[in-house]
Every structure is written in C-alpha cells, then in structure tokens.
C-alpha positions in Angstrom: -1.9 18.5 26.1 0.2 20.4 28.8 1.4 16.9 30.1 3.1 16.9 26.8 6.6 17.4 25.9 6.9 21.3 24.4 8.0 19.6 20.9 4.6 17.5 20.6 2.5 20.6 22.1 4.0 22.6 19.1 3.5 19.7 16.5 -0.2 19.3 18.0 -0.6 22.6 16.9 0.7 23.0 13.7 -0.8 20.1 12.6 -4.1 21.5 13.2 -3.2 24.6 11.6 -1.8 22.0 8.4 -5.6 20.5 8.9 -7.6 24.2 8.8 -5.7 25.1 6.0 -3.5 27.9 8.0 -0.7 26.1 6.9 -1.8 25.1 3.0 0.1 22.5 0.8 3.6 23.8 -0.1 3.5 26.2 2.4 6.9 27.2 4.3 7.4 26.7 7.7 9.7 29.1 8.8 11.6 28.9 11.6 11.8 32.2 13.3 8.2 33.9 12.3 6.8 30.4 13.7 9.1 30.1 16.5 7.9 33.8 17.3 4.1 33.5 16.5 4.3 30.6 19.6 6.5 32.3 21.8 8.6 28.6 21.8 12.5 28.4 21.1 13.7 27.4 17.6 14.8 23.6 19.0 11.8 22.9 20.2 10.4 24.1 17.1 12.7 22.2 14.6 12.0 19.1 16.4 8.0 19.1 15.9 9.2 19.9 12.8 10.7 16.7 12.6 8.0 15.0 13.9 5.4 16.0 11.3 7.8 15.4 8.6 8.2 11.9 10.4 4.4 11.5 9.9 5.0 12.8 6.1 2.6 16.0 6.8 6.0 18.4 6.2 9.3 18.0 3.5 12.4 19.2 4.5 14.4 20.8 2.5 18.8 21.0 2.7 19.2 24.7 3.4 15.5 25.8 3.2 12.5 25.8 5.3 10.5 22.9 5.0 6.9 22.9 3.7 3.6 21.6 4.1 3.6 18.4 1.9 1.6 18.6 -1.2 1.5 14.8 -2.3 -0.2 14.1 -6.1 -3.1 12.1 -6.8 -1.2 9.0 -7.0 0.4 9.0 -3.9 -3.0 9.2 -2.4 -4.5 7.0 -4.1 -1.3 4.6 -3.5 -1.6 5.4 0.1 -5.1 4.5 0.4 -4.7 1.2 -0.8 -2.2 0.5 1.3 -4.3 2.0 4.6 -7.2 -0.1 3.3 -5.3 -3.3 3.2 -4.1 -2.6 6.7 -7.4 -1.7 8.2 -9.2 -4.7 6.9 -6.5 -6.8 8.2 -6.9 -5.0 11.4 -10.6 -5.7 11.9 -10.3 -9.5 10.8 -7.5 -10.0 13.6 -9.6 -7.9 16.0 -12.6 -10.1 15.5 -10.3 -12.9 16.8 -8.1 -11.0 19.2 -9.9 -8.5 20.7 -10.7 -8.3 24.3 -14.8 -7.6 24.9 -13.5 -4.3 26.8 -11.9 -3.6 23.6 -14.6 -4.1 21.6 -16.6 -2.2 24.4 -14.0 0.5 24.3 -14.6 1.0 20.2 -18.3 1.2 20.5 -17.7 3.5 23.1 -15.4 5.6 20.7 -18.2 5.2 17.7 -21.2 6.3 19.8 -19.4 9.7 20.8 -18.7 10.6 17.5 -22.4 10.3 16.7 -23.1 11.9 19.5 -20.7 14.9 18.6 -21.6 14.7 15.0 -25.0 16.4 15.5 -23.8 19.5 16.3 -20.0 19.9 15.3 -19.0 23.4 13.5 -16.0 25.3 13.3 -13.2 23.6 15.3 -15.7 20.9 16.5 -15.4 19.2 13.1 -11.3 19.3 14.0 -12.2 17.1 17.5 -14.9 14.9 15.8 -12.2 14.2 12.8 -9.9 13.1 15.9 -12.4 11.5 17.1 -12.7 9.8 14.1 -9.2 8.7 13.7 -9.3 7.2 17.0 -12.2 4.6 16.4 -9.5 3.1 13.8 -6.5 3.3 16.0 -8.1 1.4 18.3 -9.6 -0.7 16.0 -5.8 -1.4 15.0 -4.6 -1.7 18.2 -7.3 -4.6 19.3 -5.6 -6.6 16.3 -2.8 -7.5 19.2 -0.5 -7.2 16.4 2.3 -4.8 17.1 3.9 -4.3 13.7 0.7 -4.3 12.5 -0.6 -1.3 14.5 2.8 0.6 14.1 2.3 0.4 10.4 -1.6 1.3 10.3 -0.6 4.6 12.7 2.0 5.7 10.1 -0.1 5.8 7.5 -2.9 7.0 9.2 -0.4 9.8 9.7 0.3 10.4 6.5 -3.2 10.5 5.1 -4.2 13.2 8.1 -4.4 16.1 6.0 -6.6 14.1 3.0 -8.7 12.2 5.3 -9.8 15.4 7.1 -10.7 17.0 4.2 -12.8 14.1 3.1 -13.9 13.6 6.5 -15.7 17.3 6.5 -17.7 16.9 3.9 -21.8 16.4 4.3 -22.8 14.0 2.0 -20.6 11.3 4.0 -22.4 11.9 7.4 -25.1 9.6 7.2 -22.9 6.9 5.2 -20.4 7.1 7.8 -22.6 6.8 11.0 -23.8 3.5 9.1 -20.7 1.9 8.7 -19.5 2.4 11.8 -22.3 1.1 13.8 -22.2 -1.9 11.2 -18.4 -2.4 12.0 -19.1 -2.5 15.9 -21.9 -4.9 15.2 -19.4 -6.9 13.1 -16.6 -6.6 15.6 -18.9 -7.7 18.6 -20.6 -10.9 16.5 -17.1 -11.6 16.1 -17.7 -11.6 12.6 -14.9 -10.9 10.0 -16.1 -11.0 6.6 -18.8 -8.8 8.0 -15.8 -6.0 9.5 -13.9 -6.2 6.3 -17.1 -5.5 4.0 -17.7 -2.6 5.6 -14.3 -1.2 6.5 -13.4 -1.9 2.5 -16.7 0.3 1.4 -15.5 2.8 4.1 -12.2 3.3 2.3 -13.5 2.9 -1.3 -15.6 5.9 -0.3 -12.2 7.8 1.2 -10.6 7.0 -2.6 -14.1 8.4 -4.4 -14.0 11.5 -2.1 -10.2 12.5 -2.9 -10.4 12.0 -6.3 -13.2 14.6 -6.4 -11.2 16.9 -4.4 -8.4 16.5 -6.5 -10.3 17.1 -9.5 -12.3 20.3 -7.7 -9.2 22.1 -6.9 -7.8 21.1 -10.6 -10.7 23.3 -12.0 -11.0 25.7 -9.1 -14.4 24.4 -8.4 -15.7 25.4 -4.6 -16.5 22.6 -2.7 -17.5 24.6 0.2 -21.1 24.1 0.5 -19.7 20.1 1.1 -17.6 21.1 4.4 -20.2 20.7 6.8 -20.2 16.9 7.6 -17.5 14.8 9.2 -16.4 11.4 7.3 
C-alpha cells in the first residue's frame, strides 16, 4: 500500500471503514474532519473521494459533502443480475482461454482463502473478503476479454459493500468452500457448463443473502450472531 499513490492509500482506507461500517450508508464524508482524522491534504482527499464514487461506494452531492451510498433493494438485486451474468460469462471463456498458470494461479487464490478462513476474526474477515474478491477478478481476468473484465471489476466495485456483508456471515462458510473448490475443478477440466452451474448457485445464494439483510434491517432484527463466516 505505501507504493500507492496518497489518493488510493486514502480510498483504500475509507473503503474499509465503508466495509466495517465506520462509515454507514448515508453517512457524510466531510472534507476537513476526514482530511484531519488522516493527517492528508483536502486534494488528495477529494480525489479518493472521487474514486469511490467512481466505484459507486460514495454520491456526491453539488454543494454538500458526499455520502456513503445507500442503494435500495432493487438496485441490488439489479446489480446482482447483472454481476451474475458477467461472472458466468467469465468462467465459460476462461474454460477456453485460460492459461494452466492461470488456472494454477486461481486455485492458488481459492486454497488460501480456505486456509485463512479457519481462523479469520475481526479485520481478518476484511483480508479473507479481499481475498475473496480476488478469486473472481482473476477468474475475470483469465476470460482474455478486456471489456469484459473492465465491466465485471466495476460492478464488483459497486456491490463491495453488499457482498462483504453477505460474505461475513456463517452459514455460507461451508457452502462457499464447496463451490469454490467445484469451480477450480470445473475450470481445470476445462469444463463450462460445470463453471457456470456453480458460479450461478454462488450468486443466487449472494441474491438470497441480501434480501435477508434487507429485510433484517427493515425490522431492526440483529443479525449478528451470522457475522462470523466469510461468503
């Protein structure tokens, strides 16, 4: 992280903050106190700003400090669709595409997330969530299709702050590990019906999971005895 630009150090952080909850939906992001809190200048500050609102994690506002976004049911649920199509398309192509140190490179990427998934707590769960994320960017990248991988990272993007919080829940561990594991196999049997089966129940179980959420926090209901797994 300290080969980074200062801007994506910043946005690095806030996002997790976004991600813990620090920074809750519809939360302002005010320039100075933030600015302050990091010992950073305002530019630098305004443009991580601008690159979480890029990634649909912040709104701007004319004349107002921006807030954490707050997106409705249905523009998850919309958004989910959309990230499932793309990550099914992605693991066909990759079946096809894919270089064997790719593949290698993915199952290298699954098996340390099971391997960190036995004992992640506390900001652990934050890595193994990255962790997480980056089995299906490089799942996107071995597609070898530019536009396509672009597109899948934006999204992924967006979804970053609904995917964690379905990611940290218990009940998915053991599902998850599964699916995984059967998406490697399907990926190194170069087998695409095989990928997209399970990458489809992977994100048909992401839809389940925010929908309760949704409906949780609609009735005030504490999940909290779920936010002990990783997704």
């Amino acid at each position: 992280m300290t080969a980074s630009p200062l801007p994506e150090q910043i946005a690095h952080k806030l996002r997790r903050d976004i991600l813990r909850g620090t920074l809750a939906p519809g939360d302002p992001i005010k320039e100075r106190d933030n600015a302050e809190e990091l010992g950073v200048s305002r530019t630098p500050l305004r443009e991580a700003v601008r690159i979480l609102a890029k990634e649909g994690l912040v709104q701007l506002r004319p004349a107002r400090s921006p807030v954490v976004a707050d997106p409705s049911l249905k523009e998850v649920r919309d958004a989910v669709a959309v990230l499932r199509a793309l990550e099914i398309l992605s693991g066909e192509l990759a079946c096809r595409e894919a270089t064997d140190e790719e593949i290698a490179e993915i199952r290298a990427l699954s098996e340390r997330h099971l391997d960190l998934s036995e004992t992640a707590t506390g900001d652990g769960l934050i890595e193994l969530f990255e962790l997480d994320m980056a089995f299906h960017t490089a799942i996107a990248r071995a597609s070898h299709n530019p536009a396509l991988a672009e597109t899948h990272a934006a999204y992924l993007a967006r979804m970053w702050r609904q995917r964690y919080l379905s990611a940290v829940q218990r009940r998915a561990r053991e599902r998850v590990r599964s699916q995984h594991e059967n998406i490697v196999a399907g990926l190194e049997a170069r087998d695409p019906a095989r990928v997209a089966s399970e990458i489809n129940a992977h994100l048909a179980a992401l839809a389940s999971n925010l929908t309760r959420l949704f409906e949780a926090r609609e009735t005030g209901r504490d999940l909290a005895a779920d936010l002990t797994g990783i997704d």
